[in-house]
N, C-alpha and C positions, 0 to 999 in steps of 0.2 A: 504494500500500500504506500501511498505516494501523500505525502503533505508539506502544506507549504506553511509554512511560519515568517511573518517580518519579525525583524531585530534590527540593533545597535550595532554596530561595531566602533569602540571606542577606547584608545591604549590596549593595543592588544587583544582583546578581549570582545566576543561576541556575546550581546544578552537579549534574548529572547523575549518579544512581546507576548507570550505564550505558554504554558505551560504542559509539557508535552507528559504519557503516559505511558512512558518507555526511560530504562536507565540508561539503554546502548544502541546507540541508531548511524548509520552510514549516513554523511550529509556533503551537499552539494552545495559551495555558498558562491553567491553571486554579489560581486559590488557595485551597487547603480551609481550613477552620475547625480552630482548635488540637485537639488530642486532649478536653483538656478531663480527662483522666484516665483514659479509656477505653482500654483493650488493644486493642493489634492485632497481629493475627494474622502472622507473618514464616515461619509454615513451613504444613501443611496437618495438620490432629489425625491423629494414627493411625487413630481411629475412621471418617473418611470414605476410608482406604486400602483398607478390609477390605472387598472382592466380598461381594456380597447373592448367597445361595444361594436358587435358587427350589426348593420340592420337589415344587410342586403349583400346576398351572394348570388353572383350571374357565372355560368360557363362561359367560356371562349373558345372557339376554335383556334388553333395554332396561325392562321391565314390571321385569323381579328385580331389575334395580339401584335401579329408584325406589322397592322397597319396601323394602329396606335402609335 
């Protein structure tokens, strides 16, 4: 099984935003590039919460969609 965990790395030392349910794990760490100034996202917008309402489902023929 495969998990991902963010961390610190800082003096040396990697700490874990996480706390894992294993004493001995094989791990793969990756170093990202500073933020640089850009926002990141820590929750999910409300906007992609909100169920798409279908009201209306039409077929197509493969011919009608190339003409769109």
């Amino acid at each position: 099984m495969l998990k991902t965990v963010t961390g610190i790395y800082e003096n040396g030392r990697v700490q874990l935003n996480e706390r894992l349910d294993r004493k001995h794990a094989r791990v793969i760490v990756t170093f990202l590039d500073d933020d640089n100034g850009l926002k990141t996202m820590s929750s999910i917008p409300a906007c992609f919460k909100k169920p798409v309402v279908v009201t209306h489902i039409e077929r197509f023929t493969r011919e009608e969609l190339h003409e769109r």
